[in-house]
N, C-alpha and C positions, 0 to 999 in steps of 0.2 A: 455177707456173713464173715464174720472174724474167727475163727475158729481156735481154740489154744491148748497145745498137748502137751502135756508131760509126762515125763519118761522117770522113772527113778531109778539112778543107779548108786550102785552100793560099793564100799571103801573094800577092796580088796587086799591094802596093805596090811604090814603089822601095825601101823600108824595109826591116830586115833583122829580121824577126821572129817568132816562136817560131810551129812550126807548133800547130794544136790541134786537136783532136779533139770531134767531135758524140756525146753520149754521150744516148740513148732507154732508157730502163727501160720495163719492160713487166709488171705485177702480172696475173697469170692465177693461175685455177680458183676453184673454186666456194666455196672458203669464204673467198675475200678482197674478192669483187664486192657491190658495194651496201652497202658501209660506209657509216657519216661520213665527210668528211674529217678533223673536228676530232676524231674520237677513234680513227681507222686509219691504220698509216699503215708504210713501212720507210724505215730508213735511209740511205742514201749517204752515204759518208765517201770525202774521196781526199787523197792526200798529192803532195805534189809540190816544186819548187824555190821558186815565185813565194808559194804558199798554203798553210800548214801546216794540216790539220786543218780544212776545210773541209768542212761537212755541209749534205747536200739531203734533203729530207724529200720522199719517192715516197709519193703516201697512195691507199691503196687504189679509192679512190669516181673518181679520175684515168683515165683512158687508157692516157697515157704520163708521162714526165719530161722536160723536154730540159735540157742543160747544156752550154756549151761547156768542156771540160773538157783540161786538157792532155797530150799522149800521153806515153807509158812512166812514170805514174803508178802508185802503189800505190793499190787501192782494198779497201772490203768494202760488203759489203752487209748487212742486220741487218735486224730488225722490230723497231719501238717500241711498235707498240699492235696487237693481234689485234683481227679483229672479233669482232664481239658475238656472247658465248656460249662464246670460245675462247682456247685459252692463249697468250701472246705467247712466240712459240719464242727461246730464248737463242741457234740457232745463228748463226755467222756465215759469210760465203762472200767468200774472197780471190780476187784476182788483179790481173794485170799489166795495163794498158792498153798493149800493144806497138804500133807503129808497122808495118804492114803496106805499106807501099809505094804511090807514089805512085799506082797505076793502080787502089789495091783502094779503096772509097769507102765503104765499112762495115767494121768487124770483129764479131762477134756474141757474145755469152756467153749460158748457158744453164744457168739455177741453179734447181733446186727446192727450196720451203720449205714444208712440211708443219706445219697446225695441229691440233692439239689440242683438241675440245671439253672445256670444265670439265665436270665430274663431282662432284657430291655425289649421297652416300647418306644416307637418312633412316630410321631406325632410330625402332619401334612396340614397348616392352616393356614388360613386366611389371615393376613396382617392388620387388618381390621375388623372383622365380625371374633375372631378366632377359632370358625368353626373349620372341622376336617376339611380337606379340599380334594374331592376327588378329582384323574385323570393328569394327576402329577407322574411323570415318569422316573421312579429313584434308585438308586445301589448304595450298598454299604461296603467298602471294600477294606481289606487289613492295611497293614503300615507297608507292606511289601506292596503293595498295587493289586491285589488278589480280590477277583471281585466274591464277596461272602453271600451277597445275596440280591436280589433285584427283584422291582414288582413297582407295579404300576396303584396311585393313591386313591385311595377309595372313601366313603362316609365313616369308615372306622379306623384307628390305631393301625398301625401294623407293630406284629409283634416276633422277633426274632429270638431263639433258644439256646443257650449251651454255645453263647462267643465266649473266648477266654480270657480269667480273672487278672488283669492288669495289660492286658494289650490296649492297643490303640485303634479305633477304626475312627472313619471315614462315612459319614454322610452326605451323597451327593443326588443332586436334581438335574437328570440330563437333558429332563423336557420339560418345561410347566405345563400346568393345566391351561387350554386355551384363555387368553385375557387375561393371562398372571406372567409376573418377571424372575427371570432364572435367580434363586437364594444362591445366596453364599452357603459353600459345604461349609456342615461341621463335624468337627473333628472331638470323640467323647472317648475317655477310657473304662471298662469294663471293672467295677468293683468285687471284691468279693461277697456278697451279699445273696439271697433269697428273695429281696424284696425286688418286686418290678422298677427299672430305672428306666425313668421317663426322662425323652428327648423330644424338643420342638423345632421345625423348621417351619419360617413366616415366611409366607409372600406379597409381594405387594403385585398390584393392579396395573397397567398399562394405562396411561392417560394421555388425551388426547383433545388440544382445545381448537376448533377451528372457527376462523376468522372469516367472513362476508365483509370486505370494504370497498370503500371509495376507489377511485384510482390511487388516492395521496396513501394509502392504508393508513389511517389514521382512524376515519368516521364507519363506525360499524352500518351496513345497511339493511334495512329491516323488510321482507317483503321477499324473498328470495328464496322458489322452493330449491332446492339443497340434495342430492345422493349419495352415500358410497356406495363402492361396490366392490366385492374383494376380487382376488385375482382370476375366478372364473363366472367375473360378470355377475354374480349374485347382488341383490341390497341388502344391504347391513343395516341402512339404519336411514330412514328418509325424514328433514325438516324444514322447517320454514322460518327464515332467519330473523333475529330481531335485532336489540338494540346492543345485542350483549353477544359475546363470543359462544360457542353452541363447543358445549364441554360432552366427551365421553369416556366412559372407561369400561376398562374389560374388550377390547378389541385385540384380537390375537396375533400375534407376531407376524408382521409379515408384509407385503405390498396390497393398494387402495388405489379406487381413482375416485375423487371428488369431482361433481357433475352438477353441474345449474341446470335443472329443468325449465326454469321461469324466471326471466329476470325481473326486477321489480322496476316498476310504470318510471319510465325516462331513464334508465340502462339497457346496457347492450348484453346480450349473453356473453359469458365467458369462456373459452374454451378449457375442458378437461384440464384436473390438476392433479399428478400421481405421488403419491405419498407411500413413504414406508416406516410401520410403526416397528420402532427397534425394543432390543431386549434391557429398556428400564423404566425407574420406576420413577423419570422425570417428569413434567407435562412437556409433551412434543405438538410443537404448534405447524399448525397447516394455514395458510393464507390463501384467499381467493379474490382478486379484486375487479369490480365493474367499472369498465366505460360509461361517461353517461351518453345520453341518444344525442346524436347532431345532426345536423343539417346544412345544406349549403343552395347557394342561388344559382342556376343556370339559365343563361339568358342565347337566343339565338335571334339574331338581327337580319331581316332580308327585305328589300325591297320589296313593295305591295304591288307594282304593276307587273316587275320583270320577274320576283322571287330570288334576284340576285341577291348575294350577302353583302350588309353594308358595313364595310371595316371604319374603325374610331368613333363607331356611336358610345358616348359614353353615360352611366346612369349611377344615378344614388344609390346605398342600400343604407337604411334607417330600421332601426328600432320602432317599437313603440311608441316611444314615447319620441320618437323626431329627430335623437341623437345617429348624425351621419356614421356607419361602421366602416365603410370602405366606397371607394368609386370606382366603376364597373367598366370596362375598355372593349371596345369590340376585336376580335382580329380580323385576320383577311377573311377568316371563313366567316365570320358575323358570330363569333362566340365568345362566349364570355361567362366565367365562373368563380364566386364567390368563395374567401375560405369558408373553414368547419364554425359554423355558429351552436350553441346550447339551442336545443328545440324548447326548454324550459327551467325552471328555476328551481332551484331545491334549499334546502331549510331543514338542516341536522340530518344530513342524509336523506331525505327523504322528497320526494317528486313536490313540487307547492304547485305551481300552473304553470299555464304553457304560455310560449314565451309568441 
């Protein structure tokens, strides 16, 4: 409430002079008390004969106002600055300062002026669907590093009340939602306004392409059951590999171990591969590559009557098809071991026959 009182007081000289009027503002209710002065405050403006356009600044953190101000004046009344947290209302409130007669020693006016807390909404989405993204962990802190408020992101808006009109804050994400990558803060300033100010923060997804090859990593291999598991042994996500890289996304920040259950017909398993999917929103490649199955020739040589070992017996080792691979030597002990041959043949990664 604005309250406005006037007092009439009367020329006591022999002089002949203008009467004038005692004019009391009175700022009430609960969202105009405890302001600054220097940054609350309403206007008084009056018009009259002697003073055109004369303004008195009533500022909230005051009492009262007093003005000797002169009667059957046009005035208004207006706010300059809201307190903190709220909108400076545009309205204004007219009236007449009329002269009530000499025996009334106040006239009173009674004006309400209703404020408006700011409103922004902060907005938690997904950089692709653009839907809310719950289980985002965020703050909005001021320009001084003061954290204003904090809450974890849910399927709806969050909506924050009464920041103040021209400051700076701070939008920050200090957790993402499992399978999302930490946003860049933004930084928005508080308008003077009524209307809800909407702010957006996107996330993008964690991606992650993993690779079944050859020994050369070149030839994808197809045939290979596949595991992760996060960092207390749980599966994440089990597949069987093909011709093409095994793409995922939405795997949450952190340490994996990649696991060959099966290797495919003429590979060898491979031992565990531990990965760590970091905080972006690049594709972060994982490699796993197989041995193929070999084989080798062991020969023991020993005489038939005595069973002694017979050293420098030596023998062919042939192919298939009759092509010599190596000659085979005996030692002292009658032994003799061929290198690692291919047990069989493959054909775009994959097993063809056996060799």
């Amino acid at each position: 409430n604005v309250k406005l009182v006037a007092s009439k007081t009367s020329a006591v000289t022999v002089e002949n002079k203008e009467q004038l009027a005692e004019l009391t503002i009175y700022k009430e209710g609960q969202v105009l008390t405890g302001a600054e002065v220097s940054e609350n405050g309403t206007v008084f403006q009056y018009e009259n004969r002697r003073q055109k356009n004369a303004v008195y600044n009533v500022y909230a953190g005051a009492d009262t106002f007093t003005a000797d101000l002169p009667v059957d004046g046009k005035y208004y009344v207006k706010e300059i600055f809201a307190p903190d947290g709220f909108v400076t209302t545009e309205e204004v409130q007219e009236f007449t300062f009329e002269y009530a007669g000499e025996d009334q020693t106040e006239v009173s006016y009674d004006f309400t002026f209703e404020n408006q807390p700011t409103t922004v909404e902060l907005t938690k989405t997904d950089l692709t669907t653009g839907k809310e993204l719950p289980g985002a962990h965020l703050k909005v802190t001021d320009s001084d590093g003061n954290i204003v408020d904090e809450w974890t992101s849910t399927e709806e808006s969050h909506v924050i009340k009464e920041l103040v009109v021209g400051k700076e804050y701070t939008m920050t994400e200090t957790k993402p939602a499992d399978g999302y990558v930490t946003a860049e803060s933004i930084t928005f300033t508080v308008e003077n306004t009524a209307e809800v100010q909407k702010h957006e923060m996107k996330d993008d997804v964690t991606k992650v392409e993993i690779s079944k090859t050859d020994i050369t990593g070149e030839t994808e291999i197809p045939g290979a059951k596949l595991t992760i598991l996060d960092k207390d042994d749980q599966v994440v996500e089990s597949w069987t590999s093909t011709e093409e890289a095994h793409y995922i996304e939405k795997l949450p920040i952190g340490k994996y171990t990649l696991r060959e259950e099966q290797a495919p017909k003429g590979y060898l398993l491979t031992a565990d591969v531990t990965f760590e999917v970091k905080d972006t929103g690049e594709i972060q490649k994982v490699a796993m590559k197989d041995d193929t199955a070999k084989g080798k020739v062991i020969l023991n040589k020993t005489d038939k009557s005595s069973g002694e070992p017979l050293k420098g017996v030596e023998f062919e080792l042939r192919d298939s098809k009759g092509k010599v691979l190596e000659t085979l030597k005996t030692d002292a002990a009658g032994h003799a071991e061929s290198k690692l041959y291919e047990i069989a043949t493959f054909k775009n990664g994959k097993y063809d026959t056996a060799i």
